[in-house]
C-alpha positions as CSV (number, residue, x, y, z in Angstrom):
1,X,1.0,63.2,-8.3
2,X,2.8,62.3,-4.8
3,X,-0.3,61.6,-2.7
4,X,1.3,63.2,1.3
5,X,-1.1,62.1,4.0
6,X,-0.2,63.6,7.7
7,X,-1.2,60.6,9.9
8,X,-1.9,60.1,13.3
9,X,-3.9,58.0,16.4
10,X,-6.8,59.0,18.0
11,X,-7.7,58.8,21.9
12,X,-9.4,54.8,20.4
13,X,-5.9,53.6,18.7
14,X,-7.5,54.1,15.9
15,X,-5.9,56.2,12.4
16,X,-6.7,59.7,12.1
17,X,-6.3,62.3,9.6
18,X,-4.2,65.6,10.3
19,X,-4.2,66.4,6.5
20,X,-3.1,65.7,3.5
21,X,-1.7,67.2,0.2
22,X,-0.6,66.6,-3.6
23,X,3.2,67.1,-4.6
24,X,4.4,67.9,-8.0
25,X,7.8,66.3,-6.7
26,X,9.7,65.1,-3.7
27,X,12.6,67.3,-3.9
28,X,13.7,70.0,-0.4
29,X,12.0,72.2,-1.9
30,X,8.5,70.8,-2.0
31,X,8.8,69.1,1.7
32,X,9.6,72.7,3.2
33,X,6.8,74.1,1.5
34,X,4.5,71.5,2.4
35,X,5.4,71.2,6.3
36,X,5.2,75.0,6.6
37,X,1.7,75.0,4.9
38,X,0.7,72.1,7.5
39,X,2.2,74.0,10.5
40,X,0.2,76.7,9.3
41,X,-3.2,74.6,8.8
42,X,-2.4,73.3,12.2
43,X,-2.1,77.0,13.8
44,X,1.4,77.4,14.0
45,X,1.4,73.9,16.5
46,X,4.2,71.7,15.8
47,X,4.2,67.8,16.7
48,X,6.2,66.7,19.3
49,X,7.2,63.9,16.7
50,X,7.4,63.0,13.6
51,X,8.4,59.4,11.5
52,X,9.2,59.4,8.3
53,X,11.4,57.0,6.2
54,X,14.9,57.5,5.1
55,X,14.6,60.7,2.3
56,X,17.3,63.0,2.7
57,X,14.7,65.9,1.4
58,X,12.3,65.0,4.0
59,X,14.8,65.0,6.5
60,X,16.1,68.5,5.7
61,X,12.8,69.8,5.8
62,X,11.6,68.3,9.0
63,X,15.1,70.0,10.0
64,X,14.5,73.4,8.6
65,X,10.8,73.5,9.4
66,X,10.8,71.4,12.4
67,X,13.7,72.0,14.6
68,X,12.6,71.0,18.0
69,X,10.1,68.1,16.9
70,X,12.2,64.4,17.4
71,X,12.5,63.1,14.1
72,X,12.4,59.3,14.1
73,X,13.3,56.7,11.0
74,X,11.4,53.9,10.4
75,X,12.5,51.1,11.5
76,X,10.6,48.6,9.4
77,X,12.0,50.1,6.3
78,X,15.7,50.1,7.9
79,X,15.7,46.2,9.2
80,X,14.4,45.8,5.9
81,X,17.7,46.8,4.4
82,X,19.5,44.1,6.2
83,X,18.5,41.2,4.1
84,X,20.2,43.2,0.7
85,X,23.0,45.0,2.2
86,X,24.1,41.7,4.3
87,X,22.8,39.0,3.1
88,X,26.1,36.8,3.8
89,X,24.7,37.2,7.4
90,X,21.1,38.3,7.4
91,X,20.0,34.3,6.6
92,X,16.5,32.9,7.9
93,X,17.5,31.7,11.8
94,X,20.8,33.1,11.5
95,X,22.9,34.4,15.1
96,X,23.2,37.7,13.3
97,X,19.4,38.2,13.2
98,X,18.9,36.7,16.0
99,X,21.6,39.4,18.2
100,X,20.4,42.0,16.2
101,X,16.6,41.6,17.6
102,X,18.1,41.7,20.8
103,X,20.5,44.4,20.3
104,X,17.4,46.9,19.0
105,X,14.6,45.5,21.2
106,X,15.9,44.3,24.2
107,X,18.0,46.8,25.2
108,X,17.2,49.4,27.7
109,X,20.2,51.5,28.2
110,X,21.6,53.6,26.0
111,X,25.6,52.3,26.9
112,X,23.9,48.9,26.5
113,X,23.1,48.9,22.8
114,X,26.2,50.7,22.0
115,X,28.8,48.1,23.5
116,X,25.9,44.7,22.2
117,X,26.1,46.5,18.7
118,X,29.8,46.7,18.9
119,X,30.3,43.2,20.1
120,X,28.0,41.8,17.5
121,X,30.2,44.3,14.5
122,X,33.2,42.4,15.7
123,X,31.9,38.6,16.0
124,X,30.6,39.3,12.3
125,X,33.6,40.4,10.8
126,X,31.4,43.6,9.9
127,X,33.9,46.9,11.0
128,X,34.7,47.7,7.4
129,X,31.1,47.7,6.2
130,X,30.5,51.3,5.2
131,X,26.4,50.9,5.5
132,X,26.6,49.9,8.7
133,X,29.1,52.3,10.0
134,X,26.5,55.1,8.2
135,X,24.0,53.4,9.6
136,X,25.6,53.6,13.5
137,X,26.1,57.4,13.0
138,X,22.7,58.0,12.5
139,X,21.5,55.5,15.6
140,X,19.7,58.2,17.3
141,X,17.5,59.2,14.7
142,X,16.0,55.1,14.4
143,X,17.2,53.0,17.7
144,X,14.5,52.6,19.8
145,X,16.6,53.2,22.5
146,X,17.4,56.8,21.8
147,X,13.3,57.3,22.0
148,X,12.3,56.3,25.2
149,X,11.7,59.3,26.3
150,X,9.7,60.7,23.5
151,X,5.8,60.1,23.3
152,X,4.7,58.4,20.0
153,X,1.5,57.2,20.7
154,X,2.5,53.8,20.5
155,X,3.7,54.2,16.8
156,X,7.6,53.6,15.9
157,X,7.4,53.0,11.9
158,X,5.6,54.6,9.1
159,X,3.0,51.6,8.7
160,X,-0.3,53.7,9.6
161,X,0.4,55.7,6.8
162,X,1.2,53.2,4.4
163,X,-1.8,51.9,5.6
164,X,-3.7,54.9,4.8
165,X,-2.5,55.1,1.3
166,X,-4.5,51.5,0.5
167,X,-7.6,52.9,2.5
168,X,-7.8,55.7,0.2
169,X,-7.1,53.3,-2.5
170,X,-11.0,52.8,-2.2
171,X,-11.7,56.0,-2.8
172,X,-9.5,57.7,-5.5
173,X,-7.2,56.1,-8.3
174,X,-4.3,57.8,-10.4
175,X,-7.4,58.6,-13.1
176,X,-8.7,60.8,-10.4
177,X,-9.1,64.3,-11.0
178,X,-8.6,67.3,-9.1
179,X,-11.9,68.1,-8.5
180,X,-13.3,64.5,-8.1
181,X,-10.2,64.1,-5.4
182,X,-11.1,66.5,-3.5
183,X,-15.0,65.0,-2.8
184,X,-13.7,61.9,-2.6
185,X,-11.5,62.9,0.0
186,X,-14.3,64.5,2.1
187,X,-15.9,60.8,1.5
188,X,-12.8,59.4,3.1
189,X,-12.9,61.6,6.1
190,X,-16.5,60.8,7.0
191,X,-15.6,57.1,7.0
192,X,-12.6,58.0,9.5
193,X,-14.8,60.2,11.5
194,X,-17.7,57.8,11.6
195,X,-15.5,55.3,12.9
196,X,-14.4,57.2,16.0
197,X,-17.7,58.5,16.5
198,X,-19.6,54.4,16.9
199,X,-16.5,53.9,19.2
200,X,-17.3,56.9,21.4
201,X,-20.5,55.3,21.5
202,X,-19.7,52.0,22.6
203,X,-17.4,53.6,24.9
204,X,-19.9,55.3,26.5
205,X,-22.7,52.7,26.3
206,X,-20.1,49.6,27.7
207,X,-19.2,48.9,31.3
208,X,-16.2,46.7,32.0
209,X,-16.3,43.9,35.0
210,X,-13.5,44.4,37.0
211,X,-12.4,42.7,40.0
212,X,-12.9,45.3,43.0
213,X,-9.9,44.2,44.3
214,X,-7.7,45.1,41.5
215,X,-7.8,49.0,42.1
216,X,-4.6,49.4,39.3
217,X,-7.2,47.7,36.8
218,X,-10.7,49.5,38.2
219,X,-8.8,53.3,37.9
220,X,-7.6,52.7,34.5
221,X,-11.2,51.0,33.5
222,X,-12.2,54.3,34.5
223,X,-9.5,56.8,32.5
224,X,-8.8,54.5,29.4
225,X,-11.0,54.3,26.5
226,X,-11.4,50.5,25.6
227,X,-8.3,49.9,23.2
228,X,-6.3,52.0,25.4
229,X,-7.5,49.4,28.8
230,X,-7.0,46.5,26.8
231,X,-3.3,47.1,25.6
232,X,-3.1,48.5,29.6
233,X,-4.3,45.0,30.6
């Protein structure tokens, strides 16, 4: 069965747990039911924003259930795409990857990735490629540009949850059983949970040095949790 973990960060950086469930499919159907059973686990909260990767019935039910969280695509999984859909172009060191970087990352405007994507379409010889021109439709729901103003927690692709599927790896295999899944689960948590709880500790039992001088650096040494002051610093 479809293991669905709900994944998030915690005040360390660190992965956390909102839930999780166990799909008989991934059709509509199934997604809608499963977010309205979260958003009713989670007290009828919904997240400011979701990522996901690019599933037409995930994206309907984030719609339908959803409607005023921003719904990102991951990006990993998109720029992964490249290298089959244009691989003419998409070479080791090529221009093209090379402007595209620059055209997703470096761009800080919304008018400014529009006419450097447009530009780079042209130099290409790329205006009658059909993926792309699907893909430039949809540039709002996975160009980072378009999400500057939404707060992810430092997240922009679906990698912590991938990443949670091998942790729980450890724990549970497709021999599993219902009943055995659901202890092992608890198990799983515990580790999560124990994890936050020694950094809380060290938190509270570490003192950073800090130049007196610096007051930008001494006020966030004193509001920032350690990860949080080092990526800060």
């Amino acid at each position: 069965m479809p293991f669905a973990p709900f994944t998030g960060v915690n005040h360390h950086y660190q992965t956390i747990q909102f839930g999780c469930a166990l799909l008989q499919d991934e059709t509509k159907v199934t997604f809608a039911w499963l977010f309205s059973i979260w958003l009713e686990a989670m007290r009828g909260k919904h997240p400011c924003a979701i990522i996901t990767d690019q599933d037409d019935a995930m994206d309907f039910a984030v719609k339908k259930v959803f409607p005023n969280t921003r719904h990102r695509l991951c990006l990993w999984h998109i720029k992964k795409k490249f290298g089959d859909k244009l691989s003419h172009v998409y070479l080791k060191k090529s221009k093209f990857k090379k402007d595209l970087k620059k055209c997703l990352h470096r761009t800080y405007k919304i008018k400014d990735f529009e006419e450097k994507w447009n530009i780079m379409i042209k130099e290409f010889g790329l205006s009658n490629n059909d993926w792309l021109k699907t893909l430039y439709e949809i540039r709002e729901s996975w160009v980072p540009v378009y999400h500057r103003g939404t707060f992810y927690a430092g997240m922009n692709i679906t990698g912590r949850s991938e990443g949670v599927n091998a942790f729980f790896n450890e724990f549970v295999s497709s021999k599993t059983n219902l009943k055995e899944f659901a202890i092992r689960y608890d198990q799983a948590l515990k580790k999560i949970v124990d994890k936050e709880i020694e950094e809380d500790y060290v938190l509270e039992h570490t003192k950073r040095i800090i130049d007196e001088r610096n007051l930008i650096l001494k006020h966030a040494a004193e509001i920032y949790t350690r990860n949080m002051f080092g990526k800060f610093h």
